[in-house]
C-alpha positions in Angstrom: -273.9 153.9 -39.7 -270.7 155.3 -37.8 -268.1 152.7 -37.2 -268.0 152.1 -33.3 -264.7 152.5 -31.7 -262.8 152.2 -28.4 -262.7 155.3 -27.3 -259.0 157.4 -26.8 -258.9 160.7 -24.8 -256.6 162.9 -26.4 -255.7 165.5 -23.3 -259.9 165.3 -22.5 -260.8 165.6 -26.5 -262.8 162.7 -26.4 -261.9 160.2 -30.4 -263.9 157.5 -30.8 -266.7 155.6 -29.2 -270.0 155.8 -29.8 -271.3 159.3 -29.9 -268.0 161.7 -29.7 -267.9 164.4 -32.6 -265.4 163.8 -35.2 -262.3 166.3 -34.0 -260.4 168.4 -35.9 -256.9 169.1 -35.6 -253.9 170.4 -37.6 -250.1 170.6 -37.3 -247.9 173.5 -37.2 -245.6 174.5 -40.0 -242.1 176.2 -37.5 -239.6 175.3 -36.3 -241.0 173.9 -32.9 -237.6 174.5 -31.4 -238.7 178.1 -31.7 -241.1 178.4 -29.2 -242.6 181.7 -29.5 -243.6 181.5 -33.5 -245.1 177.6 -32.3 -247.0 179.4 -29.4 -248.6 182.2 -31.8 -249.3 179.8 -34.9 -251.2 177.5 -32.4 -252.9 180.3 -31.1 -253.8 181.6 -34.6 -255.2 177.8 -35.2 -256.9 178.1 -32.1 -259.3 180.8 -33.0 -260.0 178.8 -35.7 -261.1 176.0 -34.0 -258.6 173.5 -34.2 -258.9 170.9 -31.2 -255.7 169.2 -31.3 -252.2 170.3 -32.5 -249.3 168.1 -33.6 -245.8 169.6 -33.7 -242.6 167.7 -35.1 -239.9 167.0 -32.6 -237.0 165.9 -34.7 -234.0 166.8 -32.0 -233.6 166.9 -28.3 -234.2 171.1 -28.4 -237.3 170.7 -29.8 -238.6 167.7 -27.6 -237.4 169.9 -24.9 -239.4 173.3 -25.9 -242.9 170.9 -26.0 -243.5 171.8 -22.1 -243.3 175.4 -22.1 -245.3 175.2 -25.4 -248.2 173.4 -24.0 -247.7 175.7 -20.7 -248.9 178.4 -23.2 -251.3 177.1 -25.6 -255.5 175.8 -24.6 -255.4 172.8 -27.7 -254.1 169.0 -26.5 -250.4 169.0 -27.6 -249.2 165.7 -29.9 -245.4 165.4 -30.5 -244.6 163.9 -34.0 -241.8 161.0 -33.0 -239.6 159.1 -35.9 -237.2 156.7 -35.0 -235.7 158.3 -31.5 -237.1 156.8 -28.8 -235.4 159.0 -26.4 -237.5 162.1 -28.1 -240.7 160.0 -27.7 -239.7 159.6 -23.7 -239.1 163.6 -23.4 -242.1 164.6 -25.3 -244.0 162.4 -21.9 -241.7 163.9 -19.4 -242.4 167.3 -20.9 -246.2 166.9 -20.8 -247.4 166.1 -23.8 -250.6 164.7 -24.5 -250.7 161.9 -27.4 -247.6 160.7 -29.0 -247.3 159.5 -33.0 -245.0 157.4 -33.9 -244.6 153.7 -35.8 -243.1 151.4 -32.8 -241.7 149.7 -35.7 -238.7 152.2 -37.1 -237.5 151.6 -33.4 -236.7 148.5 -34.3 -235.3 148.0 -30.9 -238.1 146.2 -29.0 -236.3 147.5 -25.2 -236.9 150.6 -26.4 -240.6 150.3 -27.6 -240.8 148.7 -23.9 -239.6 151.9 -22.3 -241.8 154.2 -24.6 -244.9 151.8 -24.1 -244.5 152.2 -20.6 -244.3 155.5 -20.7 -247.4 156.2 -22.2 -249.3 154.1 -20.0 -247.5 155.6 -17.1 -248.7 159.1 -18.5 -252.3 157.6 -19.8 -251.5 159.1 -23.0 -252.3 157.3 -26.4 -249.8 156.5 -29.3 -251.1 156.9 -32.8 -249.6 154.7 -35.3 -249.1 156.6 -38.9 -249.3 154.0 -41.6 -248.1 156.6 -44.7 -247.9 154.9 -47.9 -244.0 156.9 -48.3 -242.6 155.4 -45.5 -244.2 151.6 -46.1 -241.5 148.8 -44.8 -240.8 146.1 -47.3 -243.1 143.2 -47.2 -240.5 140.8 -46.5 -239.3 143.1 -43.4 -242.7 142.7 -41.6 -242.3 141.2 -38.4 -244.7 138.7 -37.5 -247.7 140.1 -35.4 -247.7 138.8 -32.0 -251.3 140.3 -30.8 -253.3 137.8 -31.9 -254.8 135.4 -34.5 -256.5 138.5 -36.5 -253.2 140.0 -36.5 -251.0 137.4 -37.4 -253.2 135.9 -40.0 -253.5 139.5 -41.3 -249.9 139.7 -42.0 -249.1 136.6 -42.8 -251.5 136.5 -45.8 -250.1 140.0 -47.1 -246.6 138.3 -46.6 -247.7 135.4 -48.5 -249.0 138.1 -51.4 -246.1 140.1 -51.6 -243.7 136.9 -52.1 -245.8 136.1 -55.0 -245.9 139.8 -56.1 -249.3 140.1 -55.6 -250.6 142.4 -52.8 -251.7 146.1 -53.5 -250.0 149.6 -52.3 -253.4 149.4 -49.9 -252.6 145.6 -48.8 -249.4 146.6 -47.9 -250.4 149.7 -45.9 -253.2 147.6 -43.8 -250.4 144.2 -43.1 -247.9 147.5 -41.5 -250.4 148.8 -39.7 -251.6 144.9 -38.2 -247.4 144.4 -37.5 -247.2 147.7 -35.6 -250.7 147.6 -33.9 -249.2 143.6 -32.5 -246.2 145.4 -31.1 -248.3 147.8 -29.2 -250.9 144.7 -28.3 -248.0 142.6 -27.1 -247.1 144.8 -24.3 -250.7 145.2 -23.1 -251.3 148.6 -24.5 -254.7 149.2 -26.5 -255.0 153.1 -26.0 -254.3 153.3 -29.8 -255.5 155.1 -32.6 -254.6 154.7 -36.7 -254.1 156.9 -39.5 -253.5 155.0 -43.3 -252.5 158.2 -45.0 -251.3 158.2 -48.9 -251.7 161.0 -51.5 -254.0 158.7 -53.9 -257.0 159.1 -52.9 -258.5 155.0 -54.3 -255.8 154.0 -52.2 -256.4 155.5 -49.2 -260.1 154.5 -49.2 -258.8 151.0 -50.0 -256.5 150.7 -46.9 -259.0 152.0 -44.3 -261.9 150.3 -45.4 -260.1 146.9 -45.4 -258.8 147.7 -42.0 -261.8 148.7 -40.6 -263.2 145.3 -39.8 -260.1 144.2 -38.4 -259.3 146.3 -35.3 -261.5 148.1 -32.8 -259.6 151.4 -32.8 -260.2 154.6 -33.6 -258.9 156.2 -37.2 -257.3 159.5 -38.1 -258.1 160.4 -41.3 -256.3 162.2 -43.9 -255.3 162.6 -47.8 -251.2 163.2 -47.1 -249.1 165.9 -49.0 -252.9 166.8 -50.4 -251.3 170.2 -51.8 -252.2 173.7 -52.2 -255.4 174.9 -50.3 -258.0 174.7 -54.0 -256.7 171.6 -55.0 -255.5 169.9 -51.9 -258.8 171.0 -50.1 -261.0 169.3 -52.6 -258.9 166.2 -52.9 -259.0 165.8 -49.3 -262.9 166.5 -49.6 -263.2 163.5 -51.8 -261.3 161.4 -50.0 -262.4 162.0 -46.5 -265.9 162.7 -47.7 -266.4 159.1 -48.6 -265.1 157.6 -45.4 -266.9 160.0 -43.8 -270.4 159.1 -45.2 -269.9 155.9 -45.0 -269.0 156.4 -41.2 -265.4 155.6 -41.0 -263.3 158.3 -39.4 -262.9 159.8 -35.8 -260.8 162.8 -36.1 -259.2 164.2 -39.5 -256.4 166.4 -40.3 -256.4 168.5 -44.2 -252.7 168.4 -45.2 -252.3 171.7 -46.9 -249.6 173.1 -48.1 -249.9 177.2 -46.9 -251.6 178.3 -43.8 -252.7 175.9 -41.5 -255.5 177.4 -40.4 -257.1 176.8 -43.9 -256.6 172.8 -43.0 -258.3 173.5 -40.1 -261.5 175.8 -41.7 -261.7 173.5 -44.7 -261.8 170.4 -42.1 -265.0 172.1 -40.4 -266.9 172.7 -43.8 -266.1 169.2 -45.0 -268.0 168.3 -41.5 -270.5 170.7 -41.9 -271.4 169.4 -45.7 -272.0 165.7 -44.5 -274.0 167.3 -41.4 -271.2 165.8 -38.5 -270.4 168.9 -37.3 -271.8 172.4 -36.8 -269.4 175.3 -36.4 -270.2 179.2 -37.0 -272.2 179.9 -39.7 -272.4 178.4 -43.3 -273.1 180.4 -46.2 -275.0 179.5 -49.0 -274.7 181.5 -52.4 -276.5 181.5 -55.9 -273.8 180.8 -58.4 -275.8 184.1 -60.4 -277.2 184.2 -63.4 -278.8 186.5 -66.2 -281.9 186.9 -63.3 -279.6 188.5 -60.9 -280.3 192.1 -59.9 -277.3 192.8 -57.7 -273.5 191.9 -58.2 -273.7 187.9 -56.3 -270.5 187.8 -56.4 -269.4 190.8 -54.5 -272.1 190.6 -51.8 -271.1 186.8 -51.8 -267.3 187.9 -51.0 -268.5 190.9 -48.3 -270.9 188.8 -46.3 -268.1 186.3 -46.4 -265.8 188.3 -45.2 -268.4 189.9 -42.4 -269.4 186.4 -41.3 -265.5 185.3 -39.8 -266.5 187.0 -36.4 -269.6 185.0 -36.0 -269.6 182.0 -33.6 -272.8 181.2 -33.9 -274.2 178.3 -36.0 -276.6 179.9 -39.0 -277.5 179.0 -42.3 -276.8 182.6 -44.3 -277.8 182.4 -48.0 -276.7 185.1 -50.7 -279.1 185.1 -53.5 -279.3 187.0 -56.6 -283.0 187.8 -57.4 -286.2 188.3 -54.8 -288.5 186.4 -56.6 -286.9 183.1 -56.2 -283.8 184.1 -53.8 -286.6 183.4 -50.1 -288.2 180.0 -52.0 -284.7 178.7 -53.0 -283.0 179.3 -49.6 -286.1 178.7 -47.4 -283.6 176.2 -45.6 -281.8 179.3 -44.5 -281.9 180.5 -40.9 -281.3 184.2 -42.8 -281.0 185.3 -46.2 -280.8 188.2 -48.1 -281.8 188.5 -52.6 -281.3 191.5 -54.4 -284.2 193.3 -56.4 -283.8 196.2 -58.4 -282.3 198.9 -56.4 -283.3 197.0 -53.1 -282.9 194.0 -51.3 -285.4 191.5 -49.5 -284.5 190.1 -46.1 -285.8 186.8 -44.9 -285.6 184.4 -42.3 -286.4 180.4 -43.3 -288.0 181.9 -46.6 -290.5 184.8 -45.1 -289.8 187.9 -46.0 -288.6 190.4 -43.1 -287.6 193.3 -44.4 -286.6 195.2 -47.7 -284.2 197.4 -47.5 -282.3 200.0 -49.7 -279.7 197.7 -51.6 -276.6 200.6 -50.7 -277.7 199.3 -46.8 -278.1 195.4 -47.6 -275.1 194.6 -46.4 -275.5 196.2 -43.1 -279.2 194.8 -42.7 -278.1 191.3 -43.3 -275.6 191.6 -40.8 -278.2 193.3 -38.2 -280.4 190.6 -38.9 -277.2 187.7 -38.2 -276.1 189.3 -35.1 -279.9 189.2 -33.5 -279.5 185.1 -33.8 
């Protein structure tokens, strides 16, 4: 059963709540002081998909390029804030449309005031970014001030640290309880949490023992996952299980190369778990000695053939016609190769055979009538 949430708006993408889709969303790689390579990544990420873009503001220039960024781009703009409050108060005054940043590296609690009201001035949310990197030490927790759950939270984690006791995933939930009770203190609730570490028990660890604890949203995410292959299925793992066991609202795939592969592999780890639909997903037989045609190459061309769809279809690839329909009968439209031709078939009826030098072409005739 999903995990039920307050619900954030992130510039009108809906996180949270009861029935909102889980959103995707990525951040860009440039310099964001440079505004036209931001502009055209963000678009690039936008034709992917992506729903909400973070961008690092780690100087006044950059804080000060957000507004003529977001003047160009369709995607809710989120401005990546450590430590400078002044950057967090130019990122509102230029626009943007969710802050993240720990109101604990601030340290000075004037200035978490002036940020705090910011935000609410703006009605923009903060997310607070737990990463197990960055993790204060135990003993330099401040006491919680939102609340018995809050203070008994961190208290106990305290108490566990001083006695060399509490876990890498202890630690992560008593930071988050410190810096959600700084927010909670100055009346602001329009939060949402990310836990983030590279190990994946860990991360599972720290959000499920939050979860219970706090009514806000979560932003998922395996942190410094690395490259696309084995970053995507570490994060796939990792949010996967939160996921199905319905803890999550939004998630971000830290990859390191093209961020438009976070945002694609984000959409299939969705569309395995049935959470989200988006353009078509294609279904391949791994081939065998039964296969009549190359799998592998039609696999890769239908693939490749399939990026300018939008609509949602299952398309399956199978090697042979005499079990390819039967196999993928959960297929809107599927093509299995026979000797010298190929059999067409929609949810596992035969609709067509064709010559297998025009198979790729039928299939794709047959996609593009729906």
């Amino acid at each position: 059963m999903k995990r039920v949430t307050r619900e954030v708006s992130v510039g009108g993408v809906k996180i949270g709540g009861r029935n909102n889709p889980i959103a995707v969303q990525s951040m860009t790689t440039c310099d964001t002081r440079d505004i036209e390579t931001t502009v055209a990544e963000i678009v690039g990420l936008e034709t992917v998909g992506c729903e909400i873009i973070r961008v690092a503001v780690p100087d006044m220039a950059a804080a000060e390029a957000l507004g003529e960024i977001k003047r160009r781009i369709n995607i809710p703009l989120v401005a990546d804030i450590h430590f400078h409050h002044e950057l967090a108060l130019e990122s509102v005054r230029q626009g943007v449309e969710m802050l993240r940043l720990n109101p604990g590296n601030i340290r000075d609690e004037t200035k978490v005031r002036e940020v705090v009201s910011a935000a609410k001035k703006a009605g923009i949310p903060i997310r607070v970014g737990v990463n197990f990197g960055s993790l204060p030490p135990v003993g330099k927790i401040g006491m919680a001030r939102g609340g018995s759950r809050l203070t008994d939270g961190v208290n106990e984690l305290a108490k566990a640290g001083d006695e060399g006791g509490y876990a890498v995933a202890d630690h992560m939930v008593a930071t988050a309880l410190w810096e959600i009770g700084i927010l909670e203190t100055l009346d602001f609730e329009d939060i949402k949490i990310s836990l983030k570490a590279f190990d994946v028990p860990t991360t599972l660890d720290a959000y499920r023992k939050l979860a219970p604890l706090v009514p806000y949203p979560f932003h998922l995410g395996i942190t410094e996952a690395g490259t696309p292959f084995a970053g995507g299925i570490r994060s796939a793992v990792g949010l996967g299980i939160l996921l199905s066991e319905g803890i999550g609202d939004t998630i971000r795939v830290s990859l390191a190369g093209d961020s438009r592969e976070e945002v694609k592999t984000g959409f299939e780890i969705l569309k395995s778990l049935n959470l989200r639909s988006h353009g078509p997903t294609l279904i391949a037989c791994p081939s065998c000695g039964r296969a009549d045609v190359e799998v592998l190459k039609l696999t890769s061309e239908v693939d490749e053939a399939l990026k300018g769809v939008k609509t949602d279809l299952k398309v399956a690839v199978m090697g042979c016609e005499v079990n390819g329909p039967g196999e993928a009968k959960d297929a809107d439209i599927g093509i299995a190769g026979g000797n010298g031709r190929a059999v067409i078939f929609r949810k596992g009826e035969k609709v067509n055979i064709v010559p297998e030098s025009e198979m790729l072409e039928a299939l794709m005739a047959e996609v593009n009538k729906g």
